[in-house]
C-alpha positions in Angstrom: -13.6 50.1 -1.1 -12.2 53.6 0.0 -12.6 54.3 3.6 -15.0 56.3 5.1 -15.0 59.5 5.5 -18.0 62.9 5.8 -18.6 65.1 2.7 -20.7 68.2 1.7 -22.4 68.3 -1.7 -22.4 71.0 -3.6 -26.3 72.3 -3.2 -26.4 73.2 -6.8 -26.4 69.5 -8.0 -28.7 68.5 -5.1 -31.3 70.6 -6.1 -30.5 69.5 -9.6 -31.3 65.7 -8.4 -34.4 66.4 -6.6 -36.3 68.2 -9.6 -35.0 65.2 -11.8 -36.7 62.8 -9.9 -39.6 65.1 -8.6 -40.3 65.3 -12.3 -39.3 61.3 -13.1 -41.2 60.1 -10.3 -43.3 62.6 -9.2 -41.6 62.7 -5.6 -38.0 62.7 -4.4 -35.9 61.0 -1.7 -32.8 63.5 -2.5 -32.4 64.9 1.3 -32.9 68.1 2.1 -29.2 69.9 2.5 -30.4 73.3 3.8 -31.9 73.9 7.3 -31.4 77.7 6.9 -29.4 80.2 8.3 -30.1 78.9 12.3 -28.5 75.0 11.5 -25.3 73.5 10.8 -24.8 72.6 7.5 -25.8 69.1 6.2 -22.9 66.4 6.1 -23.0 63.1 4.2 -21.1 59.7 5.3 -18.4 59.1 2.2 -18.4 56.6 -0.4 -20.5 53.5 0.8 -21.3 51.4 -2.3 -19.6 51.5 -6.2 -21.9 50.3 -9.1 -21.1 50.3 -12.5 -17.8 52.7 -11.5 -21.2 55.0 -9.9 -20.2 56.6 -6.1 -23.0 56.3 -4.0 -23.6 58.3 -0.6 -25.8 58.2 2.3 -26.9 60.7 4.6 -26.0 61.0 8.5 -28.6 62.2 10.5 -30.1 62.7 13.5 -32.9 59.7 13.4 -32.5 57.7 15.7 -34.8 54.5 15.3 -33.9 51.6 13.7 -35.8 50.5 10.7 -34.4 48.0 7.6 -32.7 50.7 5.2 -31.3 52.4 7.9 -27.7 52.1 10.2 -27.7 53.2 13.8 -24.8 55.3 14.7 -23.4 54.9 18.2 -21.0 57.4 20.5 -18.2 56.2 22.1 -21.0 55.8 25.6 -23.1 53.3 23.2 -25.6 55.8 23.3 -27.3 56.2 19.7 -26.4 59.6 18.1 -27.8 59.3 14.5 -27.8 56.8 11.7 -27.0 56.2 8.0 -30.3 56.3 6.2 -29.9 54.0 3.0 -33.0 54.7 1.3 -32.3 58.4 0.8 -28.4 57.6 -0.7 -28.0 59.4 -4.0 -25.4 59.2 -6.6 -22.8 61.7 -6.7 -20.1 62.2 -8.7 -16.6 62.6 -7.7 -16.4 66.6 -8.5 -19.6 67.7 -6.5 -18.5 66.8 -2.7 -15.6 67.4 -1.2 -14.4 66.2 2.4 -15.6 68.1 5.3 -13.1 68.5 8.1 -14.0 67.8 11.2 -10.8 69.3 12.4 -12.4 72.9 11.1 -15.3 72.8 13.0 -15.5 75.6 15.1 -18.4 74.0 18.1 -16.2 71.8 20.0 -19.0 69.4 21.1 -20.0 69.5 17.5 -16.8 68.6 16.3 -16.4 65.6 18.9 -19.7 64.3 18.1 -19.0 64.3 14.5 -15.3 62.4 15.5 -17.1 59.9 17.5 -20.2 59.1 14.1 -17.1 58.7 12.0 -14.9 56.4 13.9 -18.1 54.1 14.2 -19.0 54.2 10.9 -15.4 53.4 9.7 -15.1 51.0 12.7 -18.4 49.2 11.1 -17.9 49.9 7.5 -18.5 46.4 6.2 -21.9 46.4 7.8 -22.5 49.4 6.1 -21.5 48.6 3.0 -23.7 45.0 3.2 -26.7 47.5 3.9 -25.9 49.8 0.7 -26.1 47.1 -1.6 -28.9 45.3 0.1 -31.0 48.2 -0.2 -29.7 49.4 -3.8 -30.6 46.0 -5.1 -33.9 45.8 -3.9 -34.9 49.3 -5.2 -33.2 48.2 -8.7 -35.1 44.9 -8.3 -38.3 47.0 -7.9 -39.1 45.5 -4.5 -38.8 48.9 -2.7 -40.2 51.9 -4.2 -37.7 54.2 -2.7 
């Protein structure tokens, strides 16, 4: 498994993904990647699970509760900053994300925040891996309808 690491996804296929399911399913769990004009852009957690030579990503966000498809992220303080939500990861291939460098973030505080998610997840990564396949397995095995 590749380490860790955050990635944007070019919008484009996104949008492309949530009308394929929207009209497969007649609802989607592709996240949301634009907040408008007033919010930083989205950022996914790198390449968490490899199925049939298929990357699969999960998003990094701000929730902060625990619940079964989901991965609590932790500051360097303990203090719970976000979490890896595993029933909204999404297939992506290689050519649509590319890494998003926390180095060239210009809000300082941002840009230690985002240092501190992805130590933890890298520091925790076969827990997080554990929790991709657990999930992608039971929404494969039909017992989740995510």
């Amino acid at each position: 498994m590749d380490k860790l690491d955050f990635y944007t996804v070019d919008i484009s296929y996104v949008d492309f993904l949530k009308k394929a399911e929207q009209e497969k399913r007649g609802f989607s769990r592709v996240p949301n990647m634009e907040y408008g004009d007033k919010h930083k852009p989205k950022f996914l957690c790198g390449i968490v699970l490899q199925v049939n030579n298929t990357d699969y990503y999960v998003p990094v966000t701000s929730y902060k509760q625990k619940k079964p498809d989901n991965f609590l992220i932790k500051a360097d303080n303990e203090q719970i900053v976000g979490s890896l939500r595993f029933n909204y990861m999404f297939p992506v291939p290689k050519v649509f994300v590319a890494v998003r460098r926390i180095s060239s973030e210009p809000d300082r505080a941002y840009r230690a925040l985002l240092s501190q998610e992805l130590r933890y997840c890298i520091k925790n990564q076969e827990t997080i891996q554990r929790l991709a396949e657990r999930t992608y397995k039971r929404v494969l095995l039909g017992k989740d309808k995510r």
